[in-house]
Structure formats: structure tokens, C-alpha cells
C-alpha positions in Angstrom: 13.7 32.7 -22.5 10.6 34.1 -20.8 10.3 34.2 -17.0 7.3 32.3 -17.2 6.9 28.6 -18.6 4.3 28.2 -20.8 2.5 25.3 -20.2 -0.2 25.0 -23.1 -0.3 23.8 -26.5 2.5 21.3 -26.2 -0.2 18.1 -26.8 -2.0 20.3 -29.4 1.5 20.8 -31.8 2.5 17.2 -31.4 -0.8 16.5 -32.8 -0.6 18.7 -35.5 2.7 17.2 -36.4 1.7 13.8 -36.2 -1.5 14.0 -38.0 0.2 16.2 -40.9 2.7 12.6 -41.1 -0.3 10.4 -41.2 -1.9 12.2 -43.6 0.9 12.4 -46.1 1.3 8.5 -45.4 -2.2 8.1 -46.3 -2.6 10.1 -49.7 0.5 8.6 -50.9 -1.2 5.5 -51.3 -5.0 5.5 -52.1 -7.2 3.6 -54.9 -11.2 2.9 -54.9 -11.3 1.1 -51.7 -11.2 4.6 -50.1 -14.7 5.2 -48.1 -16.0 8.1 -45.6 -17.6 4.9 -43.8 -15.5 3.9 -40.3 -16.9 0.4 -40.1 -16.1 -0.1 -43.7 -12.3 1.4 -43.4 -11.8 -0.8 -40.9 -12.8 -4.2 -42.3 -10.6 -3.2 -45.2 -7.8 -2.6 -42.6 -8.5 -6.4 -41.7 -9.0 -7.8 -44.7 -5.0 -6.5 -45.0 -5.0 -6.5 -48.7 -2.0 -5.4 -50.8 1.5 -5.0 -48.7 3.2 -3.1 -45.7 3.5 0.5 -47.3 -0.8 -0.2 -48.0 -1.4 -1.4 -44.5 0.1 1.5 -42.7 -1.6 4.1 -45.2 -4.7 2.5 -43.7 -3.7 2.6 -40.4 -2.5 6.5 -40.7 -5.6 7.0 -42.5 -7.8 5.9 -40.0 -5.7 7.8 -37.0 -5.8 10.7 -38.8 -10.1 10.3 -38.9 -9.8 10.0 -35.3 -7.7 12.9 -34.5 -9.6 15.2 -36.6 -13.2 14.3 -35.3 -14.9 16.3 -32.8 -15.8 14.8 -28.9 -18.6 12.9 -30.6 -17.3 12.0 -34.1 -14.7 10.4 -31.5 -17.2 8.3 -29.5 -18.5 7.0 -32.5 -15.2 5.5 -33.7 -14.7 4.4 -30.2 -18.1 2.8 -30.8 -17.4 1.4 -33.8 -14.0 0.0 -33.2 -15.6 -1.8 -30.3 -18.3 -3.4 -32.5 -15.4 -5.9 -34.1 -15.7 -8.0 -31.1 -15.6 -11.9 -31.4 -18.3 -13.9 -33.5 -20.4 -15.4 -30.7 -21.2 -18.5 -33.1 -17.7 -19.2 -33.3 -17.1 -19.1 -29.6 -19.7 -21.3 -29.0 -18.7 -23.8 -31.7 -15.3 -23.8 -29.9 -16.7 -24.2 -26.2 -19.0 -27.1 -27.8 -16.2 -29.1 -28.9 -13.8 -27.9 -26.2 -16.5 -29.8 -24.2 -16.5 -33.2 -26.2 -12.8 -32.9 -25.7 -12.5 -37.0 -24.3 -8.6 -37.2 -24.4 -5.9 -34.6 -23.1 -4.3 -33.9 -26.7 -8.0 -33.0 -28.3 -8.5 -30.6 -25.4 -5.5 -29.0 -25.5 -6.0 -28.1 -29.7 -9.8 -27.4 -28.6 -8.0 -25.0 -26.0 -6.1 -23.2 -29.1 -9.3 -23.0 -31.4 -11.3 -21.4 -28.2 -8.9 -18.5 -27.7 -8.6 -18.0 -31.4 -12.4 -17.6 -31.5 -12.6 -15.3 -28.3 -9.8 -13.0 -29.5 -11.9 -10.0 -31.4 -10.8 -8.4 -34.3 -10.3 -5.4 -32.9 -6.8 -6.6 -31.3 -5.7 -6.7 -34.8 -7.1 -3.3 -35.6 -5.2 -2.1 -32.5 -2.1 -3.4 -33.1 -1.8 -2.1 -36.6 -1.2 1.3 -35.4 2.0 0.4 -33.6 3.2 0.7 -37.5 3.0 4.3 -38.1 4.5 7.4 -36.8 4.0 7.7 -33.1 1.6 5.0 -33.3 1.9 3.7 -30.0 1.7 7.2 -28.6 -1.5 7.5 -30.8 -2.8 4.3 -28.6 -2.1 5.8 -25.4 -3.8 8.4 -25.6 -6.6 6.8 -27.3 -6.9 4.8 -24.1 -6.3 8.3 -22.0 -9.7 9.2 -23.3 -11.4 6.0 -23.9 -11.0 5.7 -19.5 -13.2 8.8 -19.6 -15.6 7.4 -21.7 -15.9 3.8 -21.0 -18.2 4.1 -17.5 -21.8 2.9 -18.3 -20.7 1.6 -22.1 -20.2 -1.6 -21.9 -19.0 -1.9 -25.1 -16.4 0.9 -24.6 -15.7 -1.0 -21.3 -14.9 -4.1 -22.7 -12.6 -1.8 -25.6 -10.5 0.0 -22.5 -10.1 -3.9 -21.4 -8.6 -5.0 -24.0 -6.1 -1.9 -24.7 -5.1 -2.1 -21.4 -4.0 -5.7 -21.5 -2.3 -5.1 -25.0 0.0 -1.7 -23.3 0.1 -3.8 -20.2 2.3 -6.5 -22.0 3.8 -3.3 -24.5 5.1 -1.9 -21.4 6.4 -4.1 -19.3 9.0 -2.8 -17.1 11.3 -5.1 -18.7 11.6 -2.9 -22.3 11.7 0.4 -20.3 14.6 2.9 -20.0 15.5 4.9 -17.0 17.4 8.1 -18.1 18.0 11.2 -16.4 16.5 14.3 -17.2 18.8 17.5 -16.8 19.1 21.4 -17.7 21.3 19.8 -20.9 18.3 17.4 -21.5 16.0 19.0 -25.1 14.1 22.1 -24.3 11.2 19.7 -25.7 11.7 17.6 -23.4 11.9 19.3 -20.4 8.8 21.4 -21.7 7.0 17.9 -21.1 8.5 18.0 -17.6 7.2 21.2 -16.8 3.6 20.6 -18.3 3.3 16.6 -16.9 4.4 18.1 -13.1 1.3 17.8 -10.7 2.9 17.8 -7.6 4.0 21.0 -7.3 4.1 23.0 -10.3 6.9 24.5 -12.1 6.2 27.7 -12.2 9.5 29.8 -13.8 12.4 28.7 -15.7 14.5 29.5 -12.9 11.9 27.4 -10.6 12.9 24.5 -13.2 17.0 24.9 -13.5 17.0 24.5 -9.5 15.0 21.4 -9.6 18.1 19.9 -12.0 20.8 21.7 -10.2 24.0 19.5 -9.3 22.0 18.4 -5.7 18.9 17.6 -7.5 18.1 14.9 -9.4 15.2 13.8 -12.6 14.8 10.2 -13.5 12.0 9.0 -16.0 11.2 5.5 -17.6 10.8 5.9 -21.2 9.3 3.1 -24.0 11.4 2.6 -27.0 8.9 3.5 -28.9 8.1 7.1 -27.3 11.4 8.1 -26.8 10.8 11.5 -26.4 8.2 11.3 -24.1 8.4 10.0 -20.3 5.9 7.6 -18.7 6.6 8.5 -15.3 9.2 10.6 -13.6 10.6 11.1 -10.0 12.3 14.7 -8.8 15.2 13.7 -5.8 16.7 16.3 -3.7 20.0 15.0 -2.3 20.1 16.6 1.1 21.6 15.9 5.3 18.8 14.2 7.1 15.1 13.9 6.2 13.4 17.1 4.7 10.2 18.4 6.5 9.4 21.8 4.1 9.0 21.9 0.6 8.9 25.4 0.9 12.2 25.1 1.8 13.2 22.1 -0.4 12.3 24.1 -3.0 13.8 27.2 -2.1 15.5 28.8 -4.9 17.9 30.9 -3.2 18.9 28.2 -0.4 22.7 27.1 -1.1 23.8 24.7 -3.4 24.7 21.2 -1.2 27.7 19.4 -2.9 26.2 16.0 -3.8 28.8 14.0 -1.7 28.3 15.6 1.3 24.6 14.5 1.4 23.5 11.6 3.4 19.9 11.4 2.3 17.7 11.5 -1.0 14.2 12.9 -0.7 11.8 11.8 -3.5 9.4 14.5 -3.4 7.7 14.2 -6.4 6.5 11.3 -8.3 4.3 12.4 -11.6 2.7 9.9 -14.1 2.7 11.1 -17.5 0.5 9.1 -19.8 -3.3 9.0 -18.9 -3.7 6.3 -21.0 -1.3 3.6 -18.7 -3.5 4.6 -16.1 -3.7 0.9 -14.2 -0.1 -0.3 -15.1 2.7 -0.3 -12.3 5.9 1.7 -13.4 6.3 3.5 -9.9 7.4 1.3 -7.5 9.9 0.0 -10.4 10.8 3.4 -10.7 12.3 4.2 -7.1 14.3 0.8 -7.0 15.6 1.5 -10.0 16.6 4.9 -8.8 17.9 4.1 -5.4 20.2 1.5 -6.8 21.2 4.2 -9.2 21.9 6.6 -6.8 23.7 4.3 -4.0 25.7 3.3 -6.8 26.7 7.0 -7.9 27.2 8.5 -4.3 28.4 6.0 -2.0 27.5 8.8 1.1 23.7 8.2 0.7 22.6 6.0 3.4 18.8 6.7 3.4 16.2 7.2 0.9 12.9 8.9 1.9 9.8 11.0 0.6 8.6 14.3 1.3 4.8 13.0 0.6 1.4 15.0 0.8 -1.5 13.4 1.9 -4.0 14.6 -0.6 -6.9 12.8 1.5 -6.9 14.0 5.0 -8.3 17.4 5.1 -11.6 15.5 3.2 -11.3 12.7 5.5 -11.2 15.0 8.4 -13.9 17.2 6.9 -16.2 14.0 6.7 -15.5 13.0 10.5 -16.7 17.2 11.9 -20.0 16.6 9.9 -21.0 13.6 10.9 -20.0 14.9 14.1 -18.6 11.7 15.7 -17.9 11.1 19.1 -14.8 9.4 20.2 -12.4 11.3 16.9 -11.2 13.7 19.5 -10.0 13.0 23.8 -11.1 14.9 26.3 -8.1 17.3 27.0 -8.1 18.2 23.0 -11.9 18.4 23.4 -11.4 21.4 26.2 -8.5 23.1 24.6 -10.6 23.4 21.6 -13.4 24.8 23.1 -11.4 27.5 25.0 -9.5 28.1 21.8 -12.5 28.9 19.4 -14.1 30.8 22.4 -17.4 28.7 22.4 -19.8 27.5 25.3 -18.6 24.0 27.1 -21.6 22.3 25.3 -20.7 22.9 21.9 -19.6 19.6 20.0 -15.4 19.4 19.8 -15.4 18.4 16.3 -17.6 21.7 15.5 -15.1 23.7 17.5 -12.3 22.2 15.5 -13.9 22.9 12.4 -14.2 26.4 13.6 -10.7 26.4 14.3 -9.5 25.3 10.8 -11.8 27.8 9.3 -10.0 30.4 10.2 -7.3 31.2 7.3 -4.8 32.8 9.4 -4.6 29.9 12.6 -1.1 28.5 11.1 0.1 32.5 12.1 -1.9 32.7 15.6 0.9 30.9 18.1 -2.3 29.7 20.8 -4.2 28.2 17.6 -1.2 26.6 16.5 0.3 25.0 19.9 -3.4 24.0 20.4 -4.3 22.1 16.7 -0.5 20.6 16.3 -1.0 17.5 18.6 -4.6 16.8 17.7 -4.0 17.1 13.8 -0.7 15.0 13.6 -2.6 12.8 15.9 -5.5 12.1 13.8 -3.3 12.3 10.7 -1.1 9.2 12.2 -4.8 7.5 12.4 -5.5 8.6 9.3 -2.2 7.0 8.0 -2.2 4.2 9.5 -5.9 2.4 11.1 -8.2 3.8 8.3 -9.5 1.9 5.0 -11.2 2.2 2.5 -13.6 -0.3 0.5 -11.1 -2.6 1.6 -9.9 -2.1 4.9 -6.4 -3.8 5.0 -5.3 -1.1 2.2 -4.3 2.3 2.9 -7.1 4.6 2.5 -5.1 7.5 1.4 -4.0 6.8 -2.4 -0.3 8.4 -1.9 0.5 6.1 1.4 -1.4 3.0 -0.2 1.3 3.7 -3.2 4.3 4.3 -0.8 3.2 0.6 1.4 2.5 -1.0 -1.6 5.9 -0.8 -2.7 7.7 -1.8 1.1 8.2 2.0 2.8 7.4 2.5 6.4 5.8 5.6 7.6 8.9 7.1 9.0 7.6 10.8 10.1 4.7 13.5 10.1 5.5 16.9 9.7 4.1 19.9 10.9 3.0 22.8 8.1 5.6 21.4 5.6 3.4 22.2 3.1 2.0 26.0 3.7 0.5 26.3 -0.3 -3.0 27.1 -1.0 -2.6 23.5 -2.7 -1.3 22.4 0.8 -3.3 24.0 3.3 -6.7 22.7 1.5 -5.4 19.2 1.3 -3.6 18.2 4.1 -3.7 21.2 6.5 -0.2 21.7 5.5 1.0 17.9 6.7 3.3 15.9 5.1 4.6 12.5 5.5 8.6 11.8 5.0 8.1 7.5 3.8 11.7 6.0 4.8 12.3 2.8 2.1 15.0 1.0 4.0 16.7 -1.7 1.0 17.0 -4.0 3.6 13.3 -4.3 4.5 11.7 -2.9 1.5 10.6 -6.6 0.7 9.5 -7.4 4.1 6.7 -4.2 4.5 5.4 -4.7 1.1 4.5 -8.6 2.0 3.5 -7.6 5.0 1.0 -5.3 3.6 0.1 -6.9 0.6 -0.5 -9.9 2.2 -2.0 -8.9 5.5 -2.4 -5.1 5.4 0.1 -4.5 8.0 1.1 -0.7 7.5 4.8 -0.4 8.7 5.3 2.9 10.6 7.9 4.4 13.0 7.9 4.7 16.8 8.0 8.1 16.4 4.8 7.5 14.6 2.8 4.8 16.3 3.1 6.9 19.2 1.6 9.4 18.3 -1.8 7.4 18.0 -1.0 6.6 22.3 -1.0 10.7 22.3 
């Protein structure tokens, strides 16, 4: 095997596999109701003439159109999918008598003929290519790149609606499988892993056999109906005490930590595969599946944590020293800035601290260092914990909102845990270890789902006192 993964071309040979399948389906069954027109393909499609083996030829037949169309050829099919929407005169004929409804059981059949009516064909169309080879896949990633096209289009809009609530109810939690993914696991399949990791990349195949060593741990949900490809997927490091370094989580020459004799399992990665279930929960299934996995496997675990990043701060931060606001820092941090960045008493603190964070080298410089590590993990525990965004009671950065959401407490900051370029631009190297206690996990998420109440640490709510 090469050093280096490669981590192109896996999406583009699937495709080329798939499509060859689709169209061997397809010329294995074709008469004179063939057309090059998309609208007219797909009222054949509905008009479902002839049986199964004809149905899916269609179906192929029209995934295969879509595949091989260029960005716009793809818009247009988007478009025209779209355009099979309900007939508004049958709506309306249903509402009318829905309203003339004057007993319960002549409402309730009025009910039925309404939804009939609203339901657009295009549901149908949709669901017809569950039938062919990696059909549901196929719909995925339709979705995937109907999301990037839907904004403004109200027709595409109202599309991405209705595939969303049809893979909503496809893959419900309830017809997933968790399985774990290992160095024994297909070199396919851990290709995926390698190419669907956005945390922090995968960089050599070495880099990949020590994230599935004996103390480490892979767990993915997978449909039934993509087996070979995972939804979402959660890298564990089984570990004594609460991690506070990737660097050295990830360390590939640190020693090997028998699994029993760890005490606590670090979720430091969480990656979601499929762009196209962008919108529909697996994660927070994912962990309690996991834990429960775990506490059943090694009995020693007795907490469960994240190493985090907090993607949002530095830009947060950022925002704050250009609109220059007074009040972000105190007075003490306001004078040890100043003297720090070697600038007159006058000049405003938050310019001094962006002075200070300019500099590449300060995590190196020990006076720059002992100076910006109170103030940073201060204003990251504000960060964490007191600021919103549209809506103030949720958490305004995206990777704490998830972690709250699902009944984990901010448990503990860390200082430079995260020293990557990646790192350093984010989060000015900070990350956040979130602690889900089984006990409580219920508890903090109705506390913040119901009120906004962020559960956090003494350790941590103490450093907003600071």
C-alpha cells in the first residue's frame, strides 16, 4: 500500500459502476415509448405501464439521464421533476367539500380525498428509484445537490421538502445499524472512512491503522439499503482521564493502552457522511448507542467525554476586536495587553489583542502565552456558554449546540489542544472536552431544549467570575 491515502475518485467510480448497471437495466427493456423528452419520460414512469422488470428500466433509465447530464442539464431535471406537483383544481375541489363536511364521518373521508389531492406526483416518481441498483443512494445524493440548488427556486425548494420528508421517514433511526469499523473492515470501506473524515484528516495509512488500533474505537450507522456506505461515524479513543491534545491523542508513536485499563472514552470525532440527510438527527442516536455499547463491552469505563473544537470562536472573537466593543475585556487583561503588544496606554484593548493574536509565533513566546491564556479561555467560556445566535437560548457555536442538544455539560476548556493550522485559525487552538454523564444526559437536554439552560462545570462557570 502507498504511504499516502488517496482520497479522490471514490464518488466518481461508484458512479461509473452504478450508471453502467442502470444502463444495462434500461436497454434490456426498451419499445417506442422511448423519448429524449424528460417531462415526457417521466409521465410514462407514472402512467406505470407494463410490469416490475418495465418500471425499473424506466426508473434506471431516467437515473442514468441524470447522472450523465452536465451542472445545468441537471437543474433542468431538477426543474422538471419539480413541475409534477399537485393539480391545484383538485386541491381546491377537496378543500371545497372538506368545507361542506356537516357530520364527523364525511369530514374525515373529505380528510382522505384532501391529502390524496395535495400529495404531487413527484413522490411517486421519487419513490420508484428505491427499485433499482443503489437507488436510494442515487436519492441521497440527489438531495446532496438539490440543498445547493434549492435557495431562491421555489420550485426546487418545495422539491428538497418533499425528499427530505420521504428520507426522513426512510431513515429513521429505528431501521439503522450500528457496526464497527476496523483495520479487518473492506479496504472499500474504510477508503470511505478516510475520504468522509472532516475533523481531522487521515492523512497516511499508518495515520488510519492507529485510529482502529485495539484502544481506539469506529462506530457508524448504516441503512439496509446502503450497506456499504456509512451515514455518520464516531472515532473513540479509550484512554485514563479526560484528553486535552489531539496532537497527542493522535499520536502515532504514543503506547498502545490496553482497553481494560482505560477509565474514559473520548469521542473526538463525529463526521456525517451523506450531504443529502443534511437536516435528519442520527448523532445524538449515535453516541447513546455507542456508550451503551461500550459500557457493556468494558465494564472499567466510567466516563464518556469529547475532545471538541469550537469551529466558531476565533470568527466570533474576530467580530468582537472590529467592532471594537467595550466591556469584552476587564481592566487588568486590558493593561496586560497593552504592555504585552508594546502599544501606548490609549490604544483600544481589543486592538491590542488583535495585535497579539496576529502574531503566528505567540503560542511559542512564554510572556504572550501566560498573558492571552486567562483572557481567551475566559471569553471562550462566554462564548460557550452566554452567547446566541438568531435564537438566543441555543448555543451559538454549531459543535456545542450539537453536544447540549443531545444532554452533555460543558465539562472543561483546554488550552492549545489543538495547535494545527486548522486549529489555530478556528479556535486559537481551544478545545472543549463535553462530559455526557448517563445519569443526567436526559436532564441537560430538557433543560436546554426547553429553556436554553447550557449545563457547564464549576471548573467552567468560573471561569466567566475570572
Amino acid at each position: 500500500m502507498p504511504d499516502i491515502i488517496p482520497n479522490e475518485g471514490l464518488l466518481d467510480r461508484a458512479l461509473r459502476r452504478v450508471s453502467s448497471l442502470w444502463r444495462d437495466m434500461a436497454e434490456r427493456v426498451s419499445g417506442p415509448e422511448e423519448t429524449s423528452d424528460l417531462a415526457e419520460q417521466m409521465r410514462v414512469c407514472l402512467a406505470a405501464r407494463g410490469g416490475e422488470v418495465s418500471a425499473r428500466a424506466r426508473a434506471a433509465n431516467l437515473a442514468q439521464a441524470y447522472v450523465a447530464a452536465d451542472a445545468g442539464g441537471r437543474r433542468a431535471f431538477l426543474r422538471t421533476l419539480a413541475s409534477f406537483d399537485s393539480d391545484p383544481e383538485a386541491v381546491a375541489r377537496a378543500a371545497d367539500a372538506l368545507g361542506a363536511a356537516r357530520d364527523p364521518e364525511s369530514a374525515a373521508a373529505a380528510k382522505v380525498r384532501l391529502r390524496r389531492a395535495l400529495e404531487p406526483p413527484r413522490l411517486r416518481l421519487l419513490t420508484q428509484f428505491t427499485t433499482i441498483p443503489d437507488g436510494m443512494k442515487f436519492l441521497v445524493d440527489l438531495r446532496g445537490e438539490l440543498l445547493q440548488l434549492a435557495d431562491g427556486d421555489g420550485m426546487l425548494a418545495a422539491l428538497e421538502a418533499d425528499m427530505k420528508g420521504l428520507l426522513a421517514n426512510w431513515f429513521d433511526v429505528g431501521f439503522l445499524e450500528l457496526r464497527r469499523i476496523d483495520w479487518s473492515s473492506p479496504a472499500a470501506l474504510l477508503e470511505k472512512l478516510v475520504d468522509y473524515e472532516a475533523v481531522h484528516r487521515i492523512r497516511t495509512w499508518r495515520d488510519l491503522k492507529n485510529r482502529l488500533d485495539s484502544d481506539r474505537r469506529c462506530y457508524a450507522f448504516f441503512h439496509p439499503r446502503m450497506p456499504e456506505e456509512p451515514l455518520i461515524f464516531v472515532e473513540v479513543a479509550l484512554v485514563q482521564g479526560l484528553s486535552d491534545s489531539v496532537q497527542r491523542l493522535l499520536d502515532q508513536k504514543a503506547p498502545v493502552l490496553d482497553p481494560k485499563a482505560a477509565d474514559t472514552a473520548i469521542f473526538y470525532s463525529i463526521n456525517n457522511c451523506q450531504r443529502g440527510l443534511d437536516g435528519i438527527a442520527f448523532g445524538n442516536f449515535l453516541i447513546k448507542r455507542v456508550v451503551e455499547t461500550l459500557s457493556g463491552e468494558l465494564r472499567g469505563l466510567k466516563h464518556f467525554a469529547t475532545l471538541s473544537p469550537i469551529p466558531g470562536f476565533a470568527r466570533w472573537l474576530a467580530e468582537r476586536e472590529q467592532a471594537a466593543e467595550d466591556g469584552l475585556l476587564q481592566e487588568g487583561e486590558a493593561m496586560a495587553l497593552r504592555k504585552a503588544a508594546a502599544v501606548p496606554p490609549a490604544t483600544h484593548p481589543t486592538a491590542a489583542l488583535a495585535l497579539l493574536m496576529a502574531r503566528r509565533n505567540w503560542p511559542r513566546e512564554p510572556l504572550l502565552n501566560a498573558t492571552l491564556e486567562p483572557i481567551l479561555l475566559r471569553l471562550c467560556a462566554r462564548y460557550l456558554l452566554s452567547e446566541g445566535g438568531r435564537n438566543p437560548k441555543r448555543a451559538r457555536d454549531p459543535v456545542g449546540h450539537f453536544h447540549l442538544s443531545n444532554g452533555a455539560r460543558v465539562e472543561r476548556i483546554n488550552w492549545l489542544a489543538d495547535t494545527s493550522a486548522k486549529g489555530m485559525a478556528e479556535s486559537a487552538g481551544l478545545m472543549v472536552n463535553y462530559l455526557y454523564d448517563p445519569g443526567k444526559i436526559e436532564d441537560h437536554h430538557e433543560a436546554y431544549a426547553g429553556e436554553g439552560k447550557r449545563a457547564a462545570s464549576a471548573m467552567v462557570r468560573k471561569l466567566l467570575k475570572a
